[in-house]
C-alpha angles and dihedrals in degrees: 000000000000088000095054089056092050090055094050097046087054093046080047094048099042083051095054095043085052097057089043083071091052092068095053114129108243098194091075141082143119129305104247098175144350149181152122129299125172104315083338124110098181145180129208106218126196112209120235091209099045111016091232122129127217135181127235145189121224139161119284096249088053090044093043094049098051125076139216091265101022122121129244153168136218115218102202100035106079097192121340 
């Protein structure tokens, strides 16, 4: 019987961790490169839920103030 109750606590666990990973936020992920093109300062942003990167534009004082590493998210993209 105590077997049986461990099965079933590990069954119970794995199923609660995996819906822990449900709830990530996908609009966010790590500055892998920036800089400044025409009237663009952008940063390249690779996502933590899908490993693409994609490059964004954003104002001086957001672009000033992130570094190359850093995380961030991104508040009107939803996954990218």
């Amino acid at each position: 019987m105590n077997k049986l109750m461990s099965f079933f606590g590990v069954i119970a666990l794995t199923l609660v961790m995996a819906s822990c990973s449900k709830d990530e936020e996908c609009n966010c992920g790590i500055i892998v490169s920036d800089g400044i093109t025409g009237d663009c300062s952008w940063l390249d942003i690779r996502n933590d839920c899908t490993n693409n990167t994609k490059r964004f534009c954003f104002d001086e004082y957001t672009w000033t103030n992130n570094y190359v590493g850093d995380n961030f998210c991104v508040t009107n993209e939803t996954q990218w």
